[in-house]
C-alpha positions in Angstrom: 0.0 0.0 0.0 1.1 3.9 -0.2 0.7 5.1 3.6 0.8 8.1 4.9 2.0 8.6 8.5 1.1 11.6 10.6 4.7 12.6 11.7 4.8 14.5 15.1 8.3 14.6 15.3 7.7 11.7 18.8 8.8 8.5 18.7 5.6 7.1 18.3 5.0 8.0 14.8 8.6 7.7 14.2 8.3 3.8 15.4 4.6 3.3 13.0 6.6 4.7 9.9 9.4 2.1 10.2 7.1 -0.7 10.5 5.4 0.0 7.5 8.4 0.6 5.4 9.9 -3.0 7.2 6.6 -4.6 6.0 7.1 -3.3 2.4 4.5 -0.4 2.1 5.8 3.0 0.3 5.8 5.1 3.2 5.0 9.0 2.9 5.6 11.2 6.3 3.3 13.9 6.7 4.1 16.7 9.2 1.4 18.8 10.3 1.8 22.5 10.6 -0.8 23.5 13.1 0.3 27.2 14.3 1.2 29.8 12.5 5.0 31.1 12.3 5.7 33.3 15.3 3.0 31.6 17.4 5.2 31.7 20.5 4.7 27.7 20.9 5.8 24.2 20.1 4.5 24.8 16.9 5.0 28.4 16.0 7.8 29.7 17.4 10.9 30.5 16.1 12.3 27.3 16.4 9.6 25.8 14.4 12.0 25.6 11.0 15.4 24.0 13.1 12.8 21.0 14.3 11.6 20.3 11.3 15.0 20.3 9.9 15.4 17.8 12.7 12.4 15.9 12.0 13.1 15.7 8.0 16.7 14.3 9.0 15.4 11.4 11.2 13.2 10.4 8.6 15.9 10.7 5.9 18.0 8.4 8.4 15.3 5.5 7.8 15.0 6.6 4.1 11.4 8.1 4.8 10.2 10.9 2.3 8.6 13.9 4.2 6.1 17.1 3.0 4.9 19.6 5.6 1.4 20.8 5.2 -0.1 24.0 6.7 -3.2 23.0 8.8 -2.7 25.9 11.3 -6.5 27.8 10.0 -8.1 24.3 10.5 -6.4 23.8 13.6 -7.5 27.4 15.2 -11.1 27.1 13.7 -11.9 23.6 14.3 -10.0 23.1 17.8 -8.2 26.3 19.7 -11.4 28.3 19.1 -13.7 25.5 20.4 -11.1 24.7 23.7 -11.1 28.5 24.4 -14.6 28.9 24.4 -15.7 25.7 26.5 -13.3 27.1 29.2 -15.5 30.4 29.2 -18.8 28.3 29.6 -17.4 26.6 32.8 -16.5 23.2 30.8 -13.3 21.3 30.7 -12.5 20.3 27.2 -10.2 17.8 25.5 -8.6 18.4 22.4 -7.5 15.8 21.4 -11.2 13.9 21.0 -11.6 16.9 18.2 -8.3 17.1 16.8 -8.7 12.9 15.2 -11.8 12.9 13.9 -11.6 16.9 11.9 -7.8 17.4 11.8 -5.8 14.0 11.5 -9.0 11.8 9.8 -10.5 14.9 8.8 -7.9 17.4 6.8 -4.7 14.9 6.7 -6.6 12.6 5.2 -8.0 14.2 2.5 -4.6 15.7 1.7 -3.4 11.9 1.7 -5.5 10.8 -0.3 -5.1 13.5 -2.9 -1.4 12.8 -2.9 -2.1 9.0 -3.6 -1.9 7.7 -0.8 -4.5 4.4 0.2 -4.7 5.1 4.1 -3.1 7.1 6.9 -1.5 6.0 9.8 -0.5 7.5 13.1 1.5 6.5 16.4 -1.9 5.8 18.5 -1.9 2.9 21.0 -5.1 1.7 19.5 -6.3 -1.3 17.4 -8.7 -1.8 14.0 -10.4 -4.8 13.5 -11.5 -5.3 9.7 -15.2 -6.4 9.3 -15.9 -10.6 8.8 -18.5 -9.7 6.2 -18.8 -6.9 3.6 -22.3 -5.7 5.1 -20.4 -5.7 8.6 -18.4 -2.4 10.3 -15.1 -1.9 11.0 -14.4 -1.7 14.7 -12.2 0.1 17.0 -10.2 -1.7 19.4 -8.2 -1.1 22.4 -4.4 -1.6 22.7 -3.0 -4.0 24.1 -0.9 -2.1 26.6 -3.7 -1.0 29.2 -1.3 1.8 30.7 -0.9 3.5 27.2 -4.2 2.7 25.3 -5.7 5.6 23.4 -8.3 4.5 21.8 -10.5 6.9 24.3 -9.1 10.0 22.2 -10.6 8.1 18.7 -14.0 7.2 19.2 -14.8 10.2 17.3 -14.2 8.5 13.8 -16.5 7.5 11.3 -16.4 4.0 9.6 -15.0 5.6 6.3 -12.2 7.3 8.5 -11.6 4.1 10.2 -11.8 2.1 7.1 -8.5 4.1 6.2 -7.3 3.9 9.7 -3.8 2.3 10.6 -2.2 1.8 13.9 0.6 -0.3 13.7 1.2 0.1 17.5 -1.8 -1.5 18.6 0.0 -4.7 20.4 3.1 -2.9 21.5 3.9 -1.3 24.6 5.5 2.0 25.0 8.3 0.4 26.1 9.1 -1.5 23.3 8.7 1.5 21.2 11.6 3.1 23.3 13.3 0.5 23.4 13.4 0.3 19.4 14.5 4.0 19.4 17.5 3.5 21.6 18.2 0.3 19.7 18.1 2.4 16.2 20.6 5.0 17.5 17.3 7.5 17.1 16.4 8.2 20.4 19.0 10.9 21.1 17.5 12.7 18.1 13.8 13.0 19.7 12.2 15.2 21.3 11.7 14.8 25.2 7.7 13.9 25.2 5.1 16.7 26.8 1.8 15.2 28.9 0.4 19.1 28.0 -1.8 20.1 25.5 -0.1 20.4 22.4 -1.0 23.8 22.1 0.3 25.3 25.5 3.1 23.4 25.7 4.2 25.7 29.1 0.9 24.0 30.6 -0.7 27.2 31.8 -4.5 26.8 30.7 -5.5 29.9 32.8 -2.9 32.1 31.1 -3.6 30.8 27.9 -7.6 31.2 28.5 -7.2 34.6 29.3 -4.8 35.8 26.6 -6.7 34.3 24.2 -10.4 35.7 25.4 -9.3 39.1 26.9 -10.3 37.7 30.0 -9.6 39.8 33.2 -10.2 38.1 36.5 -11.0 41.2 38.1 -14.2 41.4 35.5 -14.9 37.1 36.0 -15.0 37.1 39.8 -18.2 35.6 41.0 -19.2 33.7 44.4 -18.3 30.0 45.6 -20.9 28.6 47.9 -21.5 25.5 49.2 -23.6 22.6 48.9 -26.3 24.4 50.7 -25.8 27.8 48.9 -23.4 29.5 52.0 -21.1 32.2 50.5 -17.8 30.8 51.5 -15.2 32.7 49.3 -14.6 34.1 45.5 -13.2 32.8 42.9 -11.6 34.2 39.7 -13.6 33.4 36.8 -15.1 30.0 35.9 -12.9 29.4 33.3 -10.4 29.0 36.0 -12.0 25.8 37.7 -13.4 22.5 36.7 -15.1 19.6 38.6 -13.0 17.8 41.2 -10.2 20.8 41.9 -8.8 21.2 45.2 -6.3 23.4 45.0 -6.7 27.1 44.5 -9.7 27.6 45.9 -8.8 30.0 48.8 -10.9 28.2 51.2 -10.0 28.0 54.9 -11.1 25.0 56.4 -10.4 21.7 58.6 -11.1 19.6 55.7 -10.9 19.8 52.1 -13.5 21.3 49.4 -13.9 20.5 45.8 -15.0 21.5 42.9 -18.5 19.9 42.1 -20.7 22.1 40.2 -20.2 25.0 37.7 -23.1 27.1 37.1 -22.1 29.6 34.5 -25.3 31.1 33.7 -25.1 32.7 37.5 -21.3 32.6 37.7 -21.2 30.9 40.7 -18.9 28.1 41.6 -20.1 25.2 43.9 -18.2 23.4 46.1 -18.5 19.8 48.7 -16.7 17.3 50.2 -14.9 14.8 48.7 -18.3 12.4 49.0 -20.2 15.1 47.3 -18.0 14.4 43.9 -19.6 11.0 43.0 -22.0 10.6 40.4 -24.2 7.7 39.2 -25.5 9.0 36.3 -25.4 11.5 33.8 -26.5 12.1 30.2 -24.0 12.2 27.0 -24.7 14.5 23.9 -22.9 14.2 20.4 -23.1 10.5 20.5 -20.9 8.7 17.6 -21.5 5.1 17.5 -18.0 4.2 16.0 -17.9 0.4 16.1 -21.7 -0.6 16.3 -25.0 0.6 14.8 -26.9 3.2 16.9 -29.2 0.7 19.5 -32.4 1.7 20.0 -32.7 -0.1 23.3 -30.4 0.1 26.8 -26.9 -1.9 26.1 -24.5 -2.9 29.0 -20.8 -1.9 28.7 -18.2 0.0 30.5 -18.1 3.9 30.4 -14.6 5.6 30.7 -15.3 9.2 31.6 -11.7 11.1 31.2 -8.6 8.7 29.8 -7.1 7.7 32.7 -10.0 6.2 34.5 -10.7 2.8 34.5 -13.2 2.0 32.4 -16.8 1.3 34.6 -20.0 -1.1 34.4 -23.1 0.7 33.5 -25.9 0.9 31.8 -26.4 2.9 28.3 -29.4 4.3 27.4 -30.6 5.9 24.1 -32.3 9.5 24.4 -32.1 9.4 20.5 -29.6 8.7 17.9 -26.6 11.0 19.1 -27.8 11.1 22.9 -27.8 9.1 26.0 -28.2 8.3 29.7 -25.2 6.8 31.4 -26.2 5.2 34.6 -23.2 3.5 36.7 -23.7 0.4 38.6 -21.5 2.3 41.5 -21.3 5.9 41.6 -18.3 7.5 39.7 -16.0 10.3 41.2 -16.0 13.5 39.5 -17.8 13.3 36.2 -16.4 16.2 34.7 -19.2 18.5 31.6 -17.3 18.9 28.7 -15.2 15.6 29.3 -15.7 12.7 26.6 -17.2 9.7 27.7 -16.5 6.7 25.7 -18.3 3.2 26.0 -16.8 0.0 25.7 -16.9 -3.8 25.5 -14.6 -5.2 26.3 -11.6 -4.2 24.5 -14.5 -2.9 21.7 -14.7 1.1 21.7 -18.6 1.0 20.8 -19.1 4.9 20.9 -19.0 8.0 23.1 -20.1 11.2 23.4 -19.3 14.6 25.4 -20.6 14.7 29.1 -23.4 17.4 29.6 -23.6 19.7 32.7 -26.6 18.6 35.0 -29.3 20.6 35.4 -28.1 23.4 38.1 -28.9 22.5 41.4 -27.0 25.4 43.1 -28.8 27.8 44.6 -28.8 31.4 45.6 -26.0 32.5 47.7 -27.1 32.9 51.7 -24.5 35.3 53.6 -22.8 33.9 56.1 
């Protein structure tokens, strides 16, 4: 086959290239651009042109073509944008469910395709299993390496996308991968690897929030109360909280608050106890059904609500065709709006969806 490979610059997609030239494919790297020069990041500062020299020399070591492609409009429209503006409504995004499905299977691989190549492949933990008949659907699996699966980040694709799909990492480890690259004399050459979002790669949501919005916390402060609607403090805009925080909350007190509520409509904050945090259900909008058809009656699985929480039992129930009601068989601890939730099978991603806020059940501030 002709492959394209979504080249990072990380050992990951470094690793999934090499396999697919050692198993014979032509191989076609494929850097994304995804800020624009001067952005004052990983991706648009004014280093951006010595790493890709870097990046365009490691693939030359393995004999690996590479074009870079300018996806930074996409990017902003499509994923900053979005991020930025969930913050201001008092949800806690992730990126990274809207950068696969619209920017990597979205953009990329279009571009791919109109370059000739048959599929794209990336450096995702994550497994495709091939349908047994040609009326049947493609399903995404998880990897095999439970401490570095991401198949929570892809539920998002369609079956076309996943048709197209390659993950040649699926039954490694990340271990092995690393192991490879100091093996191949190429780990010297990479990039140390960033657990931030690609985009604010100095970690600082709140700065970035607020440069990016205008936002001034003295014009975002609103009240924190408790779970019976006592004024205990301030805090400095919603954007600068989600569900389950401890720290920062300027809250005196013999034992700790959290986080449980955000109601952004009154700007208020709510807080409990750490038992106050667990939830047994809540409902899911933006449904995709990835590796099944759309039920139309309850289905059992497990429900993982942010990606490093072990998958659940529950019950899913359809409230329509992109919309259900996730009710745990044991309450769950901070089930965060804005969050994916993504149901499984097994080791069968059947769908997910983007966790809605509850209905507001904080009241009107009482002085103290």
């Amino acid at each position: 086959m002709h492959v394209a490979v979504a080249m990072s610059g990380g050992v990951d997609s470094l690793r999934t290239a090499v396999i697919l030239k050692d198993q014979g494919h032509f191989v076609l790297g494929i850097h994304m651009r995804l800020m624009p020069d001067g952005g004052g990041n990983r991706d648009g500062g004014k280093d951006r042109s010595e790493r890709e020299r870097a990046l365009q020399a490691l693939a030359a070591r393995f004999s690996i073509p590479m074009v870079m492609i300018d996806f930074h409009k996409e990017f902003e429209e499509e994923v900053v944008r979005p991020f930025v503006e969930a913050y201001r409504n008092g949800l806690t995004p992730n990126p990274c469910v809207v950068c696969n499905p619209r920017i990597k299977f979205g953009f990329l691989l279009r571009e791919a395709a109109n370059l000739g190549m048959d599929c794209l492949a990336t450096g995702h933990y994550a497994g495709v299993q091939r349908p047994e008949a040609p009326s049947g659907r493609f399903r995404l699996l998880r990897a095999t390496d439970p401490s570095k699966d991401q198949s929570y980040f892809l539920y998002g694709l369609t079956q076309e996308q996943l048709a197209r799909a390659v993950f040649p990492l699926s039954l490694l480890s990340k271990r092995d991968t690393r192991q490879w690259a100091e093996e191949a004399g190429a780990l010297q050459y990479l990039p140390e690897e960033s657990q931030e979002v690609c985009f604010i790669p100095s970690g600082d949501v709140l700065e970035f929030i607020e440069k990016r919005s205008c936002v001034s916390p003295a014009s975002s402060k609103g009240l924190i109360l408790d779970v019976g609607g006592n004024i205990l403090g301030e805090h400095k805009g919603i954007h600068a909280y989600t569900v389950g925080q401890r720290r920062g909350l300027g809250i005196s007190s013999s034992a700790p608050y959290y986080v449980v509520d955000i109601d952004p409509g009154k700007n208020v904050i709510q807080v409990g106890r750490a038992s106050d945090l667990f939830c047994g259900e809540f409902q899911a909008d933006h449904v995709n059904w990835v590796s099944i058809h759309p039920p139309d009656d309850p289905i059992r699985g497990q429900v993982r609500i942010r990606n490093q929480h072990v998958p659940a039992p529950a019950r899913i129930i359809p409230r329509g065709q992109d919309r259900v009601l996730v009710r745990f068989d044991q309450p769950q601890r901070a089930v965060t709006p804005g969050q994916a939730a993504v149901f499984y099978d097994g080791e069968v991603v059947l769908g997910g969806g983007m966790i809605m806020r509850r209905e507001s059940s904080i009241t009107e501030g009482n002085t103290l």
